[in-house]
SEMI-849322 format. One record per residue: residue in one letter; x, y, z of N, C-alpha, C, CB in turn. Coordinates in steps of 0.05 Angstrom, whole numbers. Glycine has a CB too. Layout:
BEGIN
(node "A", (X, Y, Z), (X, Y, Z), (X, Y, Z), (X, Y, Z)),
...
***
This chain:
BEGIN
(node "X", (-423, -685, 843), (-397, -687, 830), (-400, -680, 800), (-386, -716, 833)),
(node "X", (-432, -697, 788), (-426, -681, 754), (-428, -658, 753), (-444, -687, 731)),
(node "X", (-444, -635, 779), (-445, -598, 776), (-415, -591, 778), (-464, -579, 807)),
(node "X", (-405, -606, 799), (-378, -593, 795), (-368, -599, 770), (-358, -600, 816)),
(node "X", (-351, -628, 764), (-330, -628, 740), (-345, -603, 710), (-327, -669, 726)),
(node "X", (-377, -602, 716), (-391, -578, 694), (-374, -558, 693), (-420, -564, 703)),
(node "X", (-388, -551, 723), (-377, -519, 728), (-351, -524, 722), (-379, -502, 759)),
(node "X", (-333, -538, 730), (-305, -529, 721), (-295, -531, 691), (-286, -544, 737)),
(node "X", (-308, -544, 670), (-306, -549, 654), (-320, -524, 638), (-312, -572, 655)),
(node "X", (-327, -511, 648), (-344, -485, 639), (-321, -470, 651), (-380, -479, 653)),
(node "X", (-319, -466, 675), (-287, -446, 676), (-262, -451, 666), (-276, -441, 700)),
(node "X", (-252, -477, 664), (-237, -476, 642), (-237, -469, 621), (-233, -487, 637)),
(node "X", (-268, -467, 604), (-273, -457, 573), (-270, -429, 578), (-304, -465, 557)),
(node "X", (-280, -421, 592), (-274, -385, 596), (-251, -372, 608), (-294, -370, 613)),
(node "X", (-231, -393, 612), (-202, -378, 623), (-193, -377, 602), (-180, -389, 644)),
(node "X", (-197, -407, 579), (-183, -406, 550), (-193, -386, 524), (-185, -435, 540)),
(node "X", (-229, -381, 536), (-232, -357, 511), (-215, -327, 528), (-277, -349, 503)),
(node "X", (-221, -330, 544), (-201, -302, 553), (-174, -300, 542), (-195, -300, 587)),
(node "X", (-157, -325, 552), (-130, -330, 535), (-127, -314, 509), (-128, -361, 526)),
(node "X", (-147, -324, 490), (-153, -332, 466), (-163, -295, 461), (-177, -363, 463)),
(node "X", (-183, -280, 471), (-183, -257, 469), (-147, -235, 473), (-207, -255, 489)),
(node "X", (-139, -247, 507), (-126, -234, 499), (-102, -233, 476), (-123, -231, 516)),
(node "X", (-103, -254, 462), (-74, -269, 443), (-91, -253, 421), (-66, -313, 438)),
(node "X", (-109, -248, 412), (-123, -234, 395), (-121, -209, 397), (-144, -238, 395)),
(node "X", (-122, -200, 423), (-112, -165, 425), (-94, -162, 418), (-109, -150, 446)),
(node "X", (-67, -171, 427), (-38, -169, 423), (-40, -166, 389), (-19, -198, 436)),
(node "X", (-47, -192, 374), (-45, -187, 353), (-60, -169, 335), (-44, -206, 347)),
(node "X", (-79, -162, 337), (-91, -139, 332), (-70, -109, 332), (-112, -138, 353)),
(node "X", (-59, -105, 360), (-51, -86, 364), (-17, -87, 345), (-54, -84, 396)),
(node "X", (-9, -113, 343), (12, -114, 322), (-6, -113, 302), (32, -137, 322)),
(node "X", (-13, -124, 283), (-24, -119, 263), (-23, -87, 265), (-51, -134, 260)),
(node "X", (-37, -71, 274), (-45, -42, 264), (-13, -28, 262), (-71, -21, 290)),
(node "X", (1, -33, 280), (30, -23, 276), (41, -27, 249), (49, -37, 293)),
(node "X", (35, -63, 242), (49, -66, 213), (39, -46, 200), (45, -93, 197)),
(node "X", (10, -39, 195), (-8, -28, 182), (10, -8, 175), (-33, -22, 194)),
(node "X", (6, 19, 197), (21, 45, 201), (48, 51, 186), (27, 47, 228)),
(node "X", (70, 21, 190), (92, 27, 185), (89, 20, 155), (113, 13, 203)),
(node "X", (71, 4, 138), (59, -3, 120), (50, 16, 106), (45, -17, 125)),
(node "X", (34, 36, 113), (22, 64, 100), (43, 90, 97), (-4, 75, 122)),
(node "X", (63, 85, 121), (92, 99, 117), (103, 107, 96), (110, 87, 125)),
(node "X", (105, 77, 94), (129, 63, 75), (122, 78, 43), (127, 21, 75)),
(node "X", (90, 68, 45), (78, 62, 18), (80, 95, 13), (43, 44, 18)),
(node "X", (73, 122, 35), (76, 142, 29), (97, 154, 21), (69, 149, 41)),
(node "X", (117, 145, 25), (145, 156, 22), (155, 143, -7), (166, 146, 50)),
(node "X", (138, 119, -19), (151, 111, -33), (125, 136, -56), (157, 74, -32)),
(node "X", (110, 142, -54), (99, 154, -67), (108, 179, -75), (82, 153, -59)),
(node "X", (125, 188, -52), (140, 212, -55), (161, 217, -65), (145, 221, -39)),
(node "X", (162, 191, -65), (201, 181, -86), (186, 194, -116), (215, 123, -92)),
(node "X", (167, 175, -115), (157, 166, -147), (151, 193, -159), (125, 144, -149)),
(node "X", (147, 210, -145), (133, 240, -158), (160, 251, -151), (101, 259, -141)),
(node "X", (172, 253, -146), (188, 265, -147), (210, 258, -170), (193, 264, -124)),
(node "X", (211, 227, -178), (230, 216, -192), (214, 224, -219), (238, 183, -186)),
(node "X", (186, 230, -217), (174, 233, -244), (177, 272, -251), (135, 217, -241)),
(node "X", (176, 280, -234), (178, 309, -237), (204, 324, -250), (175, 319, -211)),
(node "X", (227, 309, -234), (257, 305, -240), (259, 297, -278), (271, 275, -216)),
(node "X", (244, 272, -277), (249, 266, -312), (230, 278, -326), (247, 235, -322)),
(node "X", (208, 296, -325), (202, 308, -339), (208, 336, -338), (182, 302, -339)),
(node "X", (230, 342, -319), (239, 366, -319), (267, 368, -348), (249, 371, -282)),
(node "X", (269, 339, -348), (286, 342, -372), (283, 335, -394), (303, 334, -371)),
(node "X", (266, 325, -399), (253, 324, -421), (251, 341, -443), (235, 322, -415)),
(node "X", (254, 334, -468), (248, 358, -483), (245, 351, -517), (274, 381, -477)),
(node "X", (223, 366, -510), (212, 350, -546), (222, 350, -572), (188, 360, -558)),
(node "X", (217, 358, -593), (245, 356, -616), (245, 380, -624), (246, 334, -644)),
(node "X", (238, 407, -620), (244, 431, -625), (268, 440, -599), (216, 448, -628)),
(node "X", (265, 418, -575), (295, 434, -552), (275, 435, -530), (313, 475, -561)),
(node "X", (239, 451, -527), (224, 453, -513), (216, 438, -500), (213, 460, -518)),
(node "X", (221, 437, -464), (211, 420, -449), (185, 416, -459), (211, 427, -423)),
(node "X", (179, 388, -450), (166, 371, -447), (142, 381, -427), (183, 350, -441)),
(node "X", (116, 380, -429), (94, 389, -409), (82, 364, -395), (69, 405, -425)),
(node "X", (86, 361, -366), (76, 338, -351), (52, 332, -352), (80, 340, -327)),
(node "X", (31, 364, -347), (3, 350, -355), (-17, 350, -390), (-18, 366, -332)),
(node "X", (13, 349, -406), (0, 337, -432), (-1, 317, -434), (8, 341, -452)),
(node "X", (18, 299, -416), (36, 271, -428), (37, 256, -398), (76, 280, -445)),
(node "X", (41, 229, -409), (54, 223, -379), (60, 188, -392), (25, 228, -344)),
(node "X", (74, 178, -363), (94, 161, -377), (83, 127, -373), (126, 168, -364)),
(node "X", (93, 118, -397), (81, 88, -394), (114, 73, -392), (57, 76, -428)),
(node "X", (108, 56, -372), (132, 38, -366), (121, 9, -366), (147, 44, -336)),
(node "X", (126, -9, -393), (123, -28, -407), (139, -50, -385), (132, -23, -438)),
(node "X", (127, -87, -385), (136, -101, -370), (167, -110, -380), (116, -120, -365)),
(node "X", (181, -93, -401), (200, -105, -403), (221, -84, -407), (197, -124, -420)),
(node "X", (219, -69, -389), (227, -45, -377), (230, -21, -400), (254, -52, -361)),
(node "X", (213, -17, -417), (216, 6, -432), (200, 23, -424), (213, 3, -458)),
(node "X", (204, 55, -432), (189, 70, -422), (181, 89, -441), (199, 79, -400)),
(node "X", (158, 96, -439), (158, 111, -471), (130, 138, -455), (141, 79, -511)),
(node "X", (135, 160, -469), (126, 177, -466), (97, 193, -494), (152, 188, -459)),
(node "X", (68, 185, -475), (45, 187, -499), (33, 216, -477), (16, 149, -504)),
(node "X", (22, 225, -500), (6, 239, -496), (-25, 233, -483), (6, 247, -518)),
(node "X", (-33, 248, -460), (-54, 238, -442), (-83, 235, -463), (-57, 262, -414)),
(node "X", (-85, 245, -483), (-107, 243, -499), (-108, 213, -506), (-105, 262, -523)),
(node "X", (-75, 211, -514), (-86, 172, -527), (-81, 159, -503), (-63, 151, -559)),
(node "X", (-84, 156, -477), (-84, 141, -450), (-111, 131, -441), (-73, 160, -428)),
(node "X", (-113, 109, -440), (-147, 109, -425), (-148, 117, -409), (-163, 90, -417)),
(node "X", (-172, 122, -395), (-182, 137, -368), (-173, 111, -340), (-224, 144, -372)),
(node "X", (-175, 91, -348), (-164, 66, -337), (-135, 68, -324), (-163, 46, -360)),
(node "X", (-113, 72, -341), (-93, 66, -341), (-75, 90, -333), (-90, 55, -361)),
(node "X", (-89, 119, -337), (-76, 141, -323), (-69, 138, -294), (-93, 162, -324)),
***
């Protein structure tokens, strides 16, 4: 009688790690979806951003009338929403 209630007590533990594997696949396999739709997202918003930056330095223009050059300069947007435009020489290598 104690081999049996064992053994069954041992197949119960391995129907529940199986459970437990498969509730781990599922989420796994969600997880990587969030991921994907996550890397999407993040790409497209990257494409906004270059694009919204290409757009404002297309109008740009320095104080003789002459556009503005994108890879002299590029733009700093301060936490209190100002935005100001330096030259890449005084930028750290950091913060580019």
């Amino acid at each position: 009688v104690a081999a049996q209630n064992c053994r069954k007590r041992k197949l119960n533990a391995i129907l529940h790690l199986e459970e437990d594997i498969c509730n781990l696949q599922t989420q796994k396999e969600s997880l990587k979806m969030e991921h994907s739709q996550c890397s999407r997202s993040i790409s497209q918003m990257k494409e906004k951003l270059n694009n919204l930056y290409r757009d404002i330095f297309s109008r740009l223009r320095d104080d003789q009338g002459r556009p503005v050059n994108p890879c002299q300069y590029v733009m700093h947007c301060s936490s209190d929403g100002s935005v100001l435009i330096i030259p890449k020489h005084l930028v750290k290598s950091e913060q580019k």
